[in-house]
N, C-alpha and C positions, 0 to 999 in steps of 0.2 A: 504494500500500500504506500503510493507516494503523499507528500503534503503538499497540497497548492497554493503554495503562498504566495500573496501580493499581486493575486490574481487581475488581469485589466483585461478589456475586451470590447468585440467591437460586432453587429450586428449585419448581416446581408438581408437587408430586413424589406417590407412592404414600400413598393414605389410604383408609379405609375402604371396603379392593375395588376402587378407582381407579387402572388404573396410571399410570402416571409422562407425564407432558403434556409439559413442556418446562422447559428453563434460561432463565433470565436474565442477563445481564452488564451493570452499568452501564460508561460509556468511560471515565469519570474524568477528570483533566486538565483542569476546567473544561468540558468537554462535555455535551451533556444526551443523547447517543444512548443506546439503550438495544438489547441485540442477543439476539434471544429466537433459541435451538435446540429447535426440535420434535422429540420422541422419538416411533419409533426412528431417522426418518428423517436427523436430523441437520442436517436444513432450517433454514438462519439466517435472518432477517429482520431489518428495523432499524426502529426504533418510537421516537419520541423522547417525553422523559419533561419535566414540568412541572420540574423541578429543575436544577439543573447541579452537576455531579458531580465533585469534587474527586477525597477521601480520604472511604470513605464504609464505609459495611456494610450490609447487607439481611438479611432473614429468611422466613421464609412460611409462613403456616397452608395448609398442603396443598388445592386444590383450592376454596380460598375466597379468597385474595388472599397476596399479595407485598408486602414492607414496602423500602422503600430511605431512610436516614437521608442528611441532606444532607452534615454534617461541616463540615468548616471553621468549626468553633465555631458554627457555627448549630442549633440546637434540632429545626429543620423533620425529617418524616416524610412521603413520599408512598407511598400506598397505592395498590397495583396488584387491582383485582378479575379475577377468572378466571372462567370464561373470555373475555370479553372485551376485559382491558385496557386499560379505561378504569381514566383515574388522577385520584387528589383526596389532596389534604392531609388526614392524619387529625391528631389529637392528639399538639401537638408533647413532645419529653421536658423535664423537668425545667430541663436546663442545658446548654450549649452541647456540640457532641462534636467530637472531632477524630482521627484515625486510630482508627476502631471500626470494633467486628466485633459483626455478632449471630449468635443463632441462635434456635431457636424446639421447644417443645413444643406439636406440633399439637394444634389444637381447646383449649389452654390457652392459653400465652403467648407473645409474640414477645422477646426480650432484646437490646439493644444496650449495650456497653460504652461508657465517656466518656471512658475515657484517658487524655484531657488536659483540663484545665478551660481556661477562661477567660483563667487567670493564668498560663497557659504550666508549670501542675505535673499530673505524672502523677497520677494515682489510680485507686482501685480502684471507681470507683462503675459500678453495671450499673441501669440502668432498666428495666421491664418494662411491655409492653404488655399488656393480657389482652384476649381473644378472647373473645367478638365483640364487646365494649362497646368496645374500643381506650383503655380507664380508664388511665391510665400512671401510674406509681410509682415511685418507689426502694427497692431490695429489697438483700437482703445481696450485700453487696458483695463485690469478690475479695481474698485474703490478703493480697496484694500489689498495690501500684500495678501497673497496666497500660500499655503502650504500642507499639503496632505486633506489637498484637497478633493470634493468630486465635481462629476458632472454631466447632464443629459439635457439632448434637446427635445422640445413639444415640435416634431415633425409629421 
């Protein structure tokens, strides 16, 4: 029996008349597993990811790909295409992340929080991916410094 800690993940969920495909969970802990559930059936499978997976956050333009951010103050982003599952580094953020969360406005933007910088200080900065160029930026930020934080969108 393994333990799945510091679990983050990301949804190939309900879009334009598509229902709902499957979850993802990265394993975290320095692991690179990756453990997809098929809906409805509930069917787990394990798919390992080009990354390893500390403290991390993911997000997903519905039915066109899956974002998983590395953390541990590293910048890197791998991109999960559906349905397939093949995976590629897309366009790293800004500046290093470390315990973030994203979430994502389908067919617009994907969003990861930074949390913590570099220098070991919280903040409130959010980067944003846009769909389908993966153009990343710094966009307004949260009122407050962030940190072990969460996050979901009303999509």
């Amino acid at each position: 029996m393994s333990i799945l800690a510091r679990f983050r993940g990301v949804v190939n969920s309900f879009s334009q008349g598509y229902p709902a495909v499957a979850g993802y969970f990265s394993m975290g802990d320095g692991a690179s597993d990756v453990f997809k559930w098929a809906f409805p059936s509930d069917t787990v499978s394990t798919t390992t990811s080009g990354l390893v997976f500390s403290q991390h956050a993911g997000f997903a333009n519905p039915a066109v790909a899956g974002y998983f951010s590395a953390s541990d103050f590293l910048p890197d982003v791998e991109k999960w295409a559906f349905p397939s599952d093949t995976t590629s580094f897309t366009t790293s953020a800004p500046g290093g992340m470390y315990r973030n969360v994203g979430f994502a406005n389908p067919a617009v933007a994907g969003y990861f929080s930074q949390s913590l910088d570099n220098d070991f200080l919280f903040v409130p900065t959010v980067f944003k991916w846009a769909f389908p160029s993966d153009a990343v930026s710094t966009t307004t930020p949260a009122p407050e410094n962030m940190y072990q934080n969460a996050g979901f969108a009303n999509a």
